[in-house]
VOPAGU-2260 file (C-alpha; in pm, 1 decimal, decimal comma):
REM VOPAGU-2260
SITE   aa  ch    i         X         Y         Z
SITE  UNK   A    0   -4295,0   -1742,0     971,7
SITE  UNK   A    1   -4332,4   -1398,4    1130,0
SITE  UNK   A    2   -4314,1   -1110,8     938,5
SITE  UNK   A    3   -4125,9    -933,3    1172,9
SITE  UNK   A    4   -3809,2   -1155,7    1223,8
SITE  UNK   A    5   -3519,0   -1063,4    1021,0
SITE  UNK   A    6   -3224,5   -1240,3     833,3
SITE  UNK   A    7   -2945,5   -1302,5     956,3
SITE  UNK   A    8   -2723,6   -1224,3     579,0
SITE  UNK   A    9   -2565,4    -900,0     708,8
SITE  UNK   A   10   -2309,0    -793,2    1003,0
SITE  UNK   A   11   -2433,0    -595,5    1297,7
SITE  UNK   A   12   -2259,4    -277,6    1433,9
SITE  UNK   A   13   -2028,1    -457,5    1667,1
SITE  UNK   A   14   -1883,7    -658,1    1422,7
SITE  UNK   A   15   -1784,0    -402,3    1185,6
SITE  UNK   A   16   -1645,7    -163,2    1484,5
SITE  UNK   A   17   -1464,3    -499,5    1595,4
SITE  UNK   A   18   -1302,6    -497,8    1229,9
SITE  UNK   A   19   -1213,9    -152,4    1224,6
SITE  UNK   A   20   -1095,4    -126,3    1525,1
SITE  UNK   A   21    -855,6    -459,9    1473,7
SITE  UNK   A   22    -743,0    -318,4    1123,3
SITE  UNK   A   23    -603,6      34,7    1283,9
SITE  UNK   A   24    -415,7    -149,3    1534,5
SITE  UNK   A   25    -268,8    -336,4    1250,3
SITE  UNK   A   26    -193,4     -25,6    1090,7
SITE  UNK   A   27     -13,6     142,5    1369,3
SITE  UNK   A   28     223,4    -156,3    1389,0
SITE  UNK   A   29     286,0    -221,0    1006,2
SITE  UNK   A   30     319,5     135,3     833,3
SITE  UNK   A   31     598,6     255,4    1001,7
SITE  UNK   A   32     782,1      13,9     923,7
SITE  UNK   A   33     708,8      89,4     482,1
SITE  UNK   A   34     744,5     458,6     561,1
SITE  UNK   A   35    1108,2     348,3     710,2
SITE  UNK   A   36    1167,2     126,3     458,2
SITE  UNK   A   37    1201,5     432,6     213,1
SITE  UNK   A   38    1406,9     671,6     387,4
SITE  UNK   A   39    1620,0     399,6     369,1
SITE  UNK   A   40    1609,6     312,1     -24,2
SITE  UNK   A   41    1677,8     708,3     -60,0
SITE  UNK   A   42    1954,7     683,1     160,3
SITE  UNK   A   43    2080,8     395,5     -30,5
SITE  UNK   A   44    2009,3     565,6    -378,3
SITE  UNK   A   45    2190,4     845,5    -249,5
SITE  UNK   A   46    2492,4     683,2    -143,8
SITE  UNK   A   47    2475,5     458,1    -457,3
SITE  UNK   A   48    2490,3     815,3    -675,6
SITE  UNK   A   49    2722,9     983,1    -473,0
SITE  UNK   A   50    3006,6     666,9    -580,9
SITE  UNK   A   51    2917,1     708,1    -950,2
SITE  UNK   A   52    3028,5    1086,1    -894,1
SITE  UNK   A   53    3336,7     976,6    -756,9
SITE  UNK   A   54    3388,0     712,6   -1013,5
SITE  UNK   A   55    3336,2    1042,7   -1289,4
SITE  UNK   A   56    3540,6    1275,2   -1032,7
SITE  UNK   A   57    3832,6     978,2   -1047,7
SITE  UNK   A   58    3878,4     969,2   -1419,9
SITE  UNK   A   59    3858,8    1318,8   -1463,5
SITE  UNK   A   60    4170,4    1335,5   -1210,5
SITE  UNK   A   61    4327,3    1023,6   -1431,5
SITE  UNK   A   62    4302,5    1255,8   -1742,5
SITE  UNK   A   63    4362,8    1607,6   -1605,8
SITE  UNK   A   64    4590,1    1555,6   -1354,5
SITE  UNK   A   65    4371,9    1717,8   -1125,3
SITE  UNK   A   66    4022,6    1726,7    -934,1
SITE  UNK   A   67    3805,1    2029,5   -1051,2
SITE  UNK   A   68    3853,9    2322,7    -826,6
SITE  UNK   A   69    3513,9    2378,4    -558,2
SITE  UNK   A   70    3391,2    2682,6    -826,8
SITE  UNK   A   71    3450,3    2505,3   -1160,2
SITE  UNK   A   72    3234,4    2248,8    -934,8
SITE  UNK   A   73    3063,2    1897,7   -1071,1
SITE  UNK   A   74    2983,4    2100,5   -1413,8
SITE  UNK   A   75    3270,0    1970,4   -1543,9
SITE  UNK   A   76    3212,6    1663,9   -1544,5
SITE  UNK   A   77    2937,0    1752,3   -1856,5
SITE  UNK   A   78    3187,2    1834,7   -2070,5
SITE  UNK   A   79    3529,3    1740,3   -2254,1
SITE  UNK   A   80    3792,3    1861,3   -2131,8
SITE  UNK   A   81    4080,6    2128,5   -2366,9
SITE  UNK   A   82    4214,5    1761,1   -2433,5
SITE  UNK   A   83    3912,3    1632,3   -2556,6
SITE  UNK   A   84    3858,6    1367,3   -2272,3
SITE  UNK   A   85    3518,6    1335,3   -2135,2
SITE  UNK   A   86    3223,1    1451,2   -2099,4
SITE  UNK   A   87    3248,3    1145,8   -1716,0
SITE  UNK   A   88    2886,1    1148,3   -1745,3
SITE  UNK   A   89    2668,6     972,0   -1977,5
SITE  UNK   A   90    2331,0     998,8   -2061,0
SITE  UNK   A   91    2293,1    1331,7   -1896,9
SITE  UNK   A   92    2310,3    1709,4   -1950,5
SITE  UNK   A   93    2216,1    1797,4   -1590,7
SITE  UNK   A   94    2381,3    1674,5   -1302,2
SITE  UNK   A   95    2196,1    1459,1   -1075,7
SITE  UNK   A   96    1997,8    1544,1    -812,4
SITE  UNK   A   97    1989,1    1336,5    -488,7
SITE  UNK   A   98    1659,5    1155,7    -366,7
SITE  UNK   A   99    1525,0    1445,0    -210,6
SITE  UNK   A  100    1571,0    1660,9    -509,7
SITE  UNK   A  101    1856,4    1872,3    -370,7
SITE  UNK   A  102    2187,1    1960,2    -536,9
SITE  UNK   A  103    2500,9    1757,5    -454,2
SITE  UNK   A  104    2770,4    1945,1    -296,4
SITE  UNK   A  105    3156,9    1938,4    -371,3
SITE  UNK   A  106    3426,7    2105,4    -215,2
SITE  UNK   A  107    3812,5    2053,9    -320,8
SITE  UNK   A  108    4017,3    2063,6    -115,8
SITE  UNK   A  109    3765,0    1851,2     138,6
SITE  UNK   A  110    3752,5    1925,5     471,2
SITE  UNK   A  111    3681,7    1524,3     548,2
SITE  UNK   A  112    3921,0    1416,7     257,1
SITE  UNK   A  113    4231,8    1556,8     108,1
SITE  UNK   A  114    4081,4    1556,2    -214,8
SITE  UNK   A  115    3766,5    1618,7    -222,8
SITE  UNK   A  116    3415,8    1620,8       9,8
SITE  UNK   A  117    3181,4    1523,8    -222,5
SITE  UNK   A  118    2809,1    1451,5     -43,2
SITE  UNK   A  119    2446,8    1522,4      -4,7
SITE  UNK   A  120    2236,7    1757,2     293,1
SITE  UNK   A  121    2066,9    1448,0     332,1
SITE  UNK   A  122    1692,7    1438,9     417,8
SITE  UNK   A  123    1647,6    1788,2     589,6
SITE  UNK   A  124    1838,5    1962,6     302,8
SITE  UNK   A  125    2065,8    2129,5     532,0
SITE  UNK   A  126    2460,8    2089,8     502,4
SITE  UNK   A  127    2665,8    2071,0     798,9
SITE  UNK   A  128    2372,9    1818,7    1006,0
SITE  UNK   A  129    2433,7    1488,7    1120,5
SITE  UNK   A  130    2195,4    1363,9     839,0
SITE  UNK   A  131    2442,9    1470,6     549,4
SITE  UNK   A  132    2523,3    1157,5     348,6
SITE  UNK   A  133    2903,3    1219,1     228,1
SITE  UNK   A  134    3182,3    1048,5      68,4
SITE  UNK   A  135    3356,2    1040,1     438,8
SITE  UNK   A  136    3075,4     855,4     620,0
């Protein structure tokens, strides 16, 4: 046996480019598809909080007669009411946030609804975009 000759045990430079090379393309195809896959949970989460609110903002209108004026605001909701009803949401002291950690926002009268707009800036945290996630859409 020569001295010289080597073993063949290992990979060679080629292969492991070949690998790397295979794996990115793999990559470029698969993780958009996760990354898009939780916008759309947030969305979802969002939408799924913003119909608890309403559920609250319903039976504080089935005990007070009324929805809470745009500055008395979703705060209300935290606490009885002069009647004693209340506080619409449990297992809190803070109102919710949505999924990108932005305040919800309420207006009564609506401008979408008689009642009340009730909804979310959505992912670029600014009101009044196409990406706001509302109790209308």
């Amino acid at each position: 046996m020569n001295k010289f000759q080597t073993s063949s045990g290992g990979f060679t430079l080629a292969e492991i480019l070949i690998v790397v090379v295979i794996l990115g393309i793999l990559a470029t195809f698969v993780l958009p598809r996760f990354f898009g896959k939780t916008e759309e949970a947030r969305i979802t989460a969002t939408r799924s909080q913003i119909a608890n609110l309403a559920t609250a903002l319903r039976s504080y209108n089935m005990d007070t007669g009324k929805f809470p004026s745009t500055d008395e605001g979703l705060e209300v909701l935290l606490e009885k009411t002069p009647e004693g009803k209340g506080p619409y949401l449990e297992n809190t002291r803070t109102l919710p946030k949505d999924q990108w950690n932005n305040e919800y926002r309420y207006l009564c009268p609506g401008d979408h609804n008689p009642d009340y707009d009730l909804w979310s800036a959505g992912p670029d945290g600014t009101s009044g975009t196409e990406d706001d996630i509302g109790n209308w859409s």
